[in-house]
N, C-alpha and C positions, 0 to 999 in steps of 0.2 A: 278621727285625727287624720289629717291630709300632709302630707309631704309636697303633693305632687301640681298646684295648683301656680301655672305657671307666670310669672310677675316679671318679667321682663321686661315688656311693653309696658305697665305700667310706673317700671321705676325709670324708665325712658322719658314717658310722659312726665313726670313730676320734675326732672333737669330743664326738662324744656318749659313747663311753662314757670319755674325760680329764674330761671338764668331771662324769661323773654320780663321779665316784670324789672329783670334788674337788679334783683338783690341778692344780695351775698350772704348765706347760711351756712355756718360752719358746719363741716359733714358729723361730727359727732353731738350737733343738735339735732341736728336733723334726724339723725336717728335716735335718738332719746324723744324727740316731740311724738316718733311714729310708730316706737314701741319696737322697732327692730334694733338686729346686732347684724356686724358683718364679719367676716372671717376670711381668713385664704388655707389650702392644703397644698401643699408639695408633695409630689410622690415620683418615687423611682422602685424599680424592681430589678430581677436577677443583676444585681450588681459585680456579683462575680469577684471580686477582687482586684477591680479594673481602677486602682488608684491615681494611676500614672496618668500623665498625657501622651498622645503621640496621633499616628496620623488619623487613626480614627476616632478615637476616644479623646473628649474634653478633658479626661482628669478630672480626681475627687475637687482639687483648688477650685476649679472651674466652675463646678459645678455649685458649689459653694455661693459662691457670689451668684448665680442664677436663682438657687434657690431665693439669698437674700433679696434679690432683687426684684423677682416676681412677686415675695408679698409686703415688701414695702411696707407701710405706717401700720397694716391690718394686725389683728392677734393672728399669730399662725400656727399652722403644724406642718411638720415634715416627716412622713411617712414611709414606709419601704412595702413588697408584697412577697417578698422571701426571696434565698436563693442569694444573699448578700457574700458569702464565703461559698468556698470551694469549687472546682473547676476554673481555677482561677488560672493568669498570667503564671509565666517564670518568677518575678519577683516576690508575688502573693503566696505561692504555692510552695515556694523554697522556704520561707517565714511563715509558713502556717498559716496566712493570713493575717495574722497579728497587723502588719501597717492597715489593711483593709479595715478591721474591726475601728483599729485607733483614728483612722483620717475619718471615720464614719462618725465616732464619737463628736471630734471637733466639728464636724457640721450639725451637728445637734439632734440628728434622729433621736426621735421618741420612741416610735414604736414600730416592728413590724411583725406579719404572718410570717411563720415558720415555712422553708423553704425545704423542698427534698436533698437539698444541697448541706443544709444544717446536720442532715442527718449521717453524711456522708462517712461518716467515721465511729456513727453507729450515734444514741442516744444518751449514752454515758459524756460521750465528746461533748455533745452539745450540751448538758445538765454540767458540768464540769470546770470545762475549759471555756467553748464561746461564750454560754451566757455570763457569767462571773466578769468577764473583759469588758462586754458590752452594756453601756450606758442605756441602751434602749428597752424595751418589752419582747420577750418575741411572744407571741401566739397562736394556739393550734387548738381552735374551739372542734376539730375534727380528730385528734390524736388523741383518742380515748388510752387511757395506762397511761398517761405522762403524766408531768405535774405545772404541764403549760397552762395558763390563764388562756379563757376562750377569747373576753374581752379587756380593752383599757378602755375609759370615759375620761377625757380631757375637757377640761373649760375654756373655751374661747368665746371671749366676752361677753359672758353670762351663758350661755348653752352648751350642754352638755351635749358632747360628742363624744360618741362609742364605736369604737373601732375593733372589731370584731374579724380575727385572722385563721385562715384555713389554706390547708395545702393540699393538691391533686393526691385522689385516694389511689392512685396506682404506686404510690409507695415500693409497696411488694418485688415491684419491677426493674427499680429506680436504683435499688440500693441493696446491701447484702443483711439480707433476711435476718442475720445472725444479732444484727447491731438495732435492728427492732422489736425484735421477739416479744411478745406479751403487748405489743402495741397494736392497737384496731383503727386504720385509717377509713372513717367512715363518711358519706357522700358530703361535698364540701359546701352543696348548693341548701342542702337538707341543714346540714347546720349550722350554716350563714342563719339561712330563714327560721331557725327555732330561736337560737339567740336573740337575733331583731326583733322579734314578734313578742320575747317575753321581756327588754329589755322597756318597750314602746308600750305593753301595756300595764307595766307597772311603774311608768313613770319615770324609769333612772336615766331615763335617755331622752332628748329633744332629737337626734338626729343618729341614725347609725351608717356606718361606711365599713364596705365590707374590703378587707384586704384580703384578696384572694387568689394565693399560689393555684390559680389554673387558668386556661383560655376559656374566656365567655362565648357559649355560640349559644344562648339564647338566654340573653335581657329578660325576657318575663319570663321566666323560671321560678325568680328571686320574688321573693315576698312584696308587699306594696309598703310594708314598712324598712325596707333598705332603700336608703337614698342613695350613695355612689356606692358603687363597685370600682376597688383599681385592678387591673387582672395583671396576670403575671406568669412566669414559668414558659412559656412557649415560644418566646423574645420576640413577639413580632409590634412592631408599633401598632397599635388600634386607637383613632383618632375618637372622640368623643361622639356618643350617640346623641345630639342635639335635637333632632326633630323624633325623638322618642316616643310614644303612644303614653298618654297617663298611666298611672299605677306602676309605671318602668324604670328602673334607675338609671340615675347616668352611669355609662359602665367605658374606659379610658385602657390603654393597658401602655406603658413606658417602656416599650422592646427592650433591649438589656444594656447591660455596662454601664456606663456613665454617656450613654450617647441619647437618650432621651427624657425629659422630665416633665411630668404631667402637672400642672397648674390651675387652681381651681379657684373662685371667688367666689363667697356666697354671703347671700345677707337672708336672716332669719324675722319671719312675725311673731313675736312672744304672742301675741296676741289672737293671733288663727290659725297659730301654730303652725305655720307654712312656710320651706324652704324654696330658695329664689336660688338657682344657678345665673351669677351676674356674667360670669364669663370662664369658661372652660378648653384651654387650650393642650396642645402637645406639643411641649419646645423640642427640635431637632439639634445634632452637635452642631451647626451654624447658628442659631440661636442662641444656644449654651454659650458657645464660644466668644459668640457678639458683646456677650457682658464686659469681658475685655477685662477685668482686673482680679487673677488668681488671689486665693485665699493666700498670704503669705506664710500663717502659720503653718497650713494644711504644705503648702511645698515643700516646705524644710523636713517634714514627718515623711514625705517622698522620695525628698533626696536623702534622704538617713537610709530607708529602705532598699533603694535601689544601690547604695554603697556595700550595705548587709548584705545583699543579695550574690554581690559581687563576690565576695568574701566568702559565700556558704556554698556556690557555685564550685567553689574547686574541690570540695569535699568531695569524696570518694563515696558511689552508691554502690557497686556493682562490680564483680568484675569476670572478665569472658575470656575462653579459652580459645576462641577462632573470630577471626575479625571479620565483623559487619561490613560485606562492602557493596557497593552499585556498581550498574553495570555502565561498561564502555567501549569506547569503537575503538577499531586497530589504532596505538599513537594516539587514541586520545586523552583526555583528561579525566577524573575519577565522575560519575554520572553523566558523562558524554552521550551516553544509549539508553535512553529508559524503552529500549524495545527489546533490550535482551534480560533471558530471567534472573535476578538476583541475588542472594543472600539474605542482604539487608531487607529488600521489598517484603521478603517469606517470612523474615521473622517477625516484623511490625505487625505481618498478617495473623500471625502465630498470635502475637502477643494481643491484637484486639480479639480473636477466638478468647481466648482465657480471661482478659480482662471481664469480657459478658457474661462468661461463663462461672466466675468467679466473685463479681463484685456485684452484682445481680441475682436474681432466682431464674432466670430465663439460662438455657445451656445453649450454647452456639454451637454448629454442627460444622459452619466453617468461617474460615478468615478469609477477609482478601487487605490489600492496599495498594494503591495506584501508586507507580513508580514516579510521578514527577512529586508528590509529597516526600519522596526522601530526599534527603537536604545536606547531604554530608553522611562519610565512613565512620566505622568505628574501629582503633588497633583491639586487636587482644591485650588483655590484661586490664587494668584497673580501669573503672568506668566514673567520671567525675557526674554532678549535674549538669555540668553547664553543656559538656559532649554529647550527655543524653538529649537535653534540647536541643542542640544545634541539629541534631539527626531529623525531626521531626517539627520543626518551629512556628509551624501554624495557628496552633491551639485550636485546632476542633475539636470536637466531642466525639469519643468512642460511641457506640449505639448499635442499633440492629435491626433488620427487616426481614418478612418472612417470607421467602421466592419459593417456584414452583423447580423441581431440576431444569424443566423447560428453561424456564426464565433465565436460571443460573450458567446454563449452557449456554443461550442467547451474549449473555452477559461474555463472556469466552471468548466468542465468535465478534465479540464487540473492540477486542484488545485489536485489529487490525483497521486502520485509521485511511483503507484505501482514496488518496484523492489528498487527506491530510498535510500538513506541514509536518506533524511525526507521521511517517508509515505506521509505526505498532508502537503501541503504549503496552508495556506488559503489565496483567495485574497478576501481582503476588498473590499467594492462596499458601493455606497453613498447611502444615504436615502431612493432614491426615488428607492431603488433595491434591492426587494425579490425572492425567490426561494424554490424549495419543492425539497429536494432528496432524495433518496435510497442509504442508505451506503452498504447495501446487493446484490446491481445491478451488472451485470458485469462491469469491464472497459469500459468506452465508451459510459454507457448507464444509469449512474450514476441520471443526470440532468432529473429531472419528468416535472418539469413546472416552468418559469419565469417573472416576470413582470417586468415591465419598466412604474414608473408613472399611476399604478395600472389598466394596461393593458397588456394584454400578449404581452413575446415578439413571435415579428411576424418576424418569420428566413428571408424573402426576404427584410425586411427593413435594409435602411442603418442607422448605430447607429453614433452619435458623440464620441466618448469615450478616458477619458483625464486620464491619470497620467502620471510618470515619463519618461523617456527615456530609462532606464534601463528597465523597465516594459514592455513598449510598442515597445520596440526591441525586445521582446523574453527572456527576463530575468529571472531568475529561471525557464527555460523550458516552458512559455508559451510562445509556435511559436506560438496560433491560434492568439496571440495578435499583432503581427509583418505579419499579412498575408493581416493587410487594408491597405490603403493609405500610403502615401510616411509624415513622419511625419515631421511640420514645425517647422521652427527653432524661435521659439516663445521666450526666451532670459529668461523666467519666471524660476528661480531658486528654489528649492523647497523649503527652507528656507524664501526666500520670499513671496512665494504664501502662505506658513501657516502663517506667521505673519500677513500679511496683512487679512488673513481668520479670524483671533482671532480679530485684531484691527478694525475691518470692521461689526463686525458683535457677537456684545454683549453677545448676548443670545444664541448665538451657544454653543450646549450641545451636549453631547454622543448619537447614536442612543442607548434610553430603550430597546427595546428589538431584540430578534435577526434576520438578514435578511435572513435566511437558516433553514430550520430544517427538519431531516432527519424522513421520513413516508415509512412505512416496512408495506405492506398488504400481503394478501395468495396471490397467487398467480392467482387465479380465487372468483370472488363471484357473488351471486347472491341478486336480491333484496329481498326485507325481509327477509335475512340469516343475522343471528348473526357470524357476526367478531372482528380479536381482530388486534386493531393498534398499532403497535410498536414506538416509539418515541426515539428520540434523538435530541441534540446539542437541549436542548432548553433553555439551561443557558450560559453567561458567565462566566470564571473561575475564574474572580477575583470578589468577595460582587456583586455578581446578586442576588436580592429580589425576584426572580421569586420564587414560590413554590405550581402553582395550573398551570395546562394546562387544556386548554377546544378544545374538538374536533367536530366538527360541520356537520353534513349531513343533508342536507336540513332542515327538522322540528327537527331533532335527536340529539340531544347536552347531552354531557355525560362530567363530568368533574373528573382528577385523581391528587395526587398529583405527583410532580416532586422530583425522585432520584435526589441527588446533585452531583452525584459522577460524577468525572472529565472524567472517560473511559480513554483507554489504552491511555500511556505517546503518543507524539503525531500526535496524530489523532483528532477531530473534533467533537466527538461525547457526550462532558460537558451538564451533564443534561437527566434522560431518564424518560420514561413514559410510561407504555401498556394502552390499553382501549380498552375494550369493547361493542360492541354497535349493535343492529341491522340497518340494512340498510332500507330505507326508502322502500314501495311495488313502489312505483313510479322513485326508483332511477334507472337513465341512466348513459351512460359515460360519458355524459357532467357535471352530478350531481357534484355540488363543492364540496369539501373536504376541510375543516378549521380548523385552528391551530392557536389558540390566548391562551397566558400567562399573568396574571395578572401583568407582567412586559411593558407588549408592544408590545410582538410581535405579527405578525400576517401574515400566508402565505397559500395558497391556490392552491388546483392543482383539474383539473376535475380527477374522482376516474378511470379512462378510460384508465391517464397517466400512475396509481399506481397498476391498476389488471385489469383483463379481467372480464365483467360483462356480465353476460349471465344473462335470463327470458326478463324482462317488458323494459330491458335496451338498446333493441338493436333497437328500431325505432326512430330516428329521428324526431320529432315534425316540423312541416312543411314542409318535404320531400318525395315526391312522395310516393302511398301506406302508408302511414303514418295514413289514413283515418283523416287528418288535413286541412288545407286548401290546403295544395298543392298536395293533394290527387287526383289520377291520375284514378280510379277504385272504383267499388263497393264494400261494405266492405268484401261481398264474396271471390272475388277475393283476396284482399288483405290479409284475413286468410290463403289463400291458398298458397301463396305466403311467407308468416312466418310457415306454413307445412312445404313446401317443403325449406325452409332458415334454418329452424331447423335443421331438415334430413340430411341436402348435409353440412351444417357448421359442424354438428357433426363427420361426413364421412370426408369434406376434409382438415375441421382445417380451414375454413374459416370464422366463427363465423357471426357476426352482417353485414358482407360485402356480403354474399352471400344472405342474408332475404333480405336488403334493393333493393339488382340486382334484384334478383326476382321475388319480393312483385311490383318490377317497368315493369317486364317483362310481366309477365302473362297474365294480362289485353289483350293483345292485339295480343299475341301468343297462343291463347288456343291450336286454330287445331294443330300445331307444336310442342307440349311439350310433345304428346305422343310417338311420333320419334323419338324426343330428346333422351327420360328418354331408349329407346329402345336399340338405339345407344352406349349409358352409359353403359347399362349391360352388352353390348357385351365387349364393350374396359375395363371394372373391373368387372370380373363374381363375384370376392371376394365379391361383395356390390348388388349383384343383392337382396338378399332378403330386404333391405332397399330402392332398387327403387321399389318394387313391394308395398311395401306401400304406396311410394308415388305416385304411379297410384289409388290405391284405394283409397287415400286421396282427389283426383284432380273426 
């Protein structure tokens, strides 16, 4: 049995030579004399809840008359590939989707694959609630535990077509484990091709089309008994594979919303049983739109919607006890400075951490979100819907990718926009994420030290790390954030994840104090030298109570007041402080350096990060020569070994790296180091009087 035997050219040739003879043959003899049928399919996928028109989106109306119009006098079908509800708009999302389900009904869908989006509120939801509203099919020949139908068989003008629906087996990842449990999402490619295979050779089927909630990246995968494939789930438009290789289906995918519609023509040989793609297109919203005459019933069900929506908008989700706000420059307006850190930015970041962490099986280790996505304050006390939008009004998707600390620190280093029209884009990071930098660093070298869960981050680890999609593609210029993992298509809307963050979680409050603050040392110190530390960003710009900074070196704690002054329009640097302080006789580089405000904050970096410490600071305490336990020599030795680490660090700018080499070498190369130091004088005459010391030293 052949699908694949391709008749194009041939049904070309037979117009051309009716029309060159002259005569007129009504098209439904013409197909009855030659034993064929023709058809048309409509297809669309992740629809989203994208009912409305507006500047991107044709609208359900819209698209309506597209469909009508593209199959014209044919029998047809109109199809979907999942993903039609949830992550939806403001309006969709407030009404549960309900106008999506209903404007979908009046366009006549028949049938669609089960989307990971159906699932979204677990499998009870969708057995329950969506299916019962929906006029359509859904299908999940892959959702083994449900009581989804794999395929529907519809007749179009005499041939049976079987449309056979499956959704990306990453499930698991997608959604919260809880609302699938006892359900097996198995491989979608595997059960497309067992269905078509048993449905083609027992006959029930003349043609099958697989609707399949996933991206195609290889056509011949699929068995030689699937004719189309519509893909879906990954929203990206994929134009029709026309110059195909035999036995390959045609595989089309409708990118999302109501902004593209795949369109198909086919005419069938009852006779050699052979399917003819006559024409296979992908209409874009200019096309769509071109049809020019909205459904009128479908608008009124829109404009019904969008009045409900208005209406359910002012209800009450939430309510906070410290107000969300952005940051601003001295006298300016509310989100004037998206270079200084936030409130509001930390908590979005907070709330996309938890959203992954919680509506997902994947845990996220941290949050970030980019300050120019926040879009508006929030007061304390009651929190409506329509406020929680305003704050975040995008509609991305929450999501996640997996970076290196490397990366993540990159990323950091990436909030300074030198050359830019913003100087500094600050990005928000959640709770559990502090940091110490140097506003006075070069480019690139900004970043002094980071924790993660009040442990350093460790650059070879891999991190979870969750916010938007815009974000986490490189948005505002951070590629290092677009450099991990391939990010999944998780359906979490970011409107969603904060409401459900505020509804979910009572006592959720502002991070007090701040997770950054910028520490300016000389350049070099020594222990017990008095220095002076520079301070910044240690306030928020909007009513931060902070007004005492305390600095900490080991036993050494000095406390100053805090300037409140905002620093240049923006930049990052709200809030400064100098102090002075000696450094401890026992301080090393690994010596902590701390920064706590009577507001909350509190961030630490070894003093190692922040300047070069020469005298008592450069041994290691348990490393070889150290005269500790891992002491490798006698303590003779080991002086001699910080002689000559002194000597050759001062000479070759190798500091603390060359006493520890050495202090480790000596020991056990005496006879040798006379030769050595010989050899040196020879190859740098400029330094022989400082090797001649240190022969006399040894």
């Amino acid at each position: 049995m052949s699908h694949r035997i391709p008749r194009r050219g041939l049904a070309a040739l037979t117009v051309l030579s009716v029309s060159t003879l002259g005569l007129v043959v009504p098209a439904g003899a013409q197909e009855e004399e030659n034993g064929s049928a023709r058809f048309h399919i409509s297809n669309i996928t992740d629809f989203h809840g994208h009912f409305a028109a507006n500047k991107s989106d044709p609208g359900a109306a819209m698209l309506k008359c597209a469909v009508d119009k593209e199959a014209g006098d044919l029998p047809s079908s109109f199809v979907a590939s999942g993903d039609l509800v949830g992550g939806s708009p403001y309006a969709s999302a407030l009404l549960e989707d309900e106008p999506a389900i209903e404007t979908l009904n009046q366009m006549g869908l028949e049938v669609s694959a089960v989307g990971n989006h159906e699932f979204d509120k677990g499998y009870a939801d969708l057995k329950d609630r969506i299916e019962p509203a929906a006029d359509w099919d859904y299908l999940g020949a892959n959702a083994e535990g449900t009581e989804l139908a794999s395929y529907k068989i519809v007749d179009l003008d005499g041939v049976k077509v079987a449309y056979v629906g499956t959704v990306t087996d990453d499930m698991p990842n997608l959604v919260s484990p809880g609302g699938i449990e006892g359900i097996e999402f198995t491989d979608p490619v595997a059960a497309t091709n067992k269905v078509a295979d048993e449905l083609t050779e027992s006959g029930e089927a003349d043609v099958v089309v697989g609707l399949f909630h996933e991206g195609v990246t290889d056509p011949a995968a699929f068995s030689e008994n699937v004719d189309v494939v519509f893909a879906g789930h990954t929203h990206q438009p994929v134009e029709p594979n026309l110059d195909r290789p035999e036995g390959v289906p045609l595989v089309m995918q409708a990118g999302s919303y109501s902004q593209y519609l795949n369109s198909v023509d086919f005419s069938y040989d009852r006779e050699s049983d052979t399917l003819t793609v006559d024409s296979a297109e992908l209409l874009d919203a200019a096309a769509i739109n071109a049809c020019g005459n909205p459904d009128p019933a479908i608008e009124a069900t829109v404009k019904g919607a969008e009045e409900a929506a208005e209406e359910e908008g002012a209800k009450v989700v939430a309510e906070i006890d410290a107000p969300l706000t952005r940051g601003v420059n001295a006298g300016g307006d509310p989100g004037s400075n998206r270079g200084v850190e936030s409130t509001a930015n930390n908590f979005l970041a907070d709330a996309a951490r938890w959203a992954i962490s919680n509506k997902t099986s994947v845990t996220a280790d941290i949050g970030v979100m980019n300050a120019g996505g926040v879009r508006d304050d929030l007061d304390a006390g009651e929190v409506t819907y329509a406020e929680a939008f305003a704050v975040q009004p995008f509609g991305n998707e929450i999501t996640y990718t997996r970076l290196t600390g490397e990366q993540f620190k990159k990323a950091l280093e990436q909030q300074w926009k030198d050359g830019g029209e913003r100087p500094v884009l600050s990005l928000g990071v959640s709770d559990n994420v502090s940091y110490v930098y140097d506003v006075e660093a070069p480019a690139g070298e900004r970043i002094k030290s980071v924790t993660v869960d009040g442990e350093p981050l460790d650059p070879g680890r891999e991190y979870v790390v969750a916010g938007s999609t815009f974000l986490l593609e490189g948005g505002d210029s951070f590629s290092a954030l677009a450099e991990g993992s391939e990010l999944a298509a998780t359906g979490l809307m970011d409107i969603e994840a904060f409401v459900s963050y505020l509804r979910d979680n009572e006592d959720a409050a502002p991070r007090a104090g701040q997770s950054n603050v910028s520490v300016h040392l000389p350049e070099k110190a020594a222990a017990g030298e008095e220095i002076t530390v520079e301070l910044s960003s240690l306030i928020y710009s909007v009513d931060d109570p902070a007004k005492k900074v305390t600095v900490r070196v080991g036993d050494t704690e000095v406390e100053a007041d805090i300037d409140p002054d905002l620093g240049e329009p923006g930049h990052g640097e709200a809030g400064k402080a100098s102090v002075t302080l000696t450094l401890p006789e026992d301080a090393t580089a690994e010596t902590e350096l701390t920064v706590t405000t009577d507001a909350g904050t509190e961030v630490s970096a070894p003093l190692g990060s922040l300047t070069e410490i020469d005298g008592s600071g450069d041994d290691k305490p348990g490393e070889p020569g150290s005269g500790d336990d891992g002491s490798s020599g006698s303590s003779g030795s080991s002086e001699s070994g910080k002689i000559v680490g002194g000597v050759l660090g001062g000479l070759l700018g190798l500091g603390a790296l060359v006493t520890a080499l050495l202090a480790f070498l000596l020991p056990g190369v005496p006879g040798a180091l006379p030769g050595a130091l010989d050899r040196l004088s020879e190859q740098f005459p400029q330094a022989a009087p400082f090797i001649d010391q240190l022969k006399n030293a040894l």
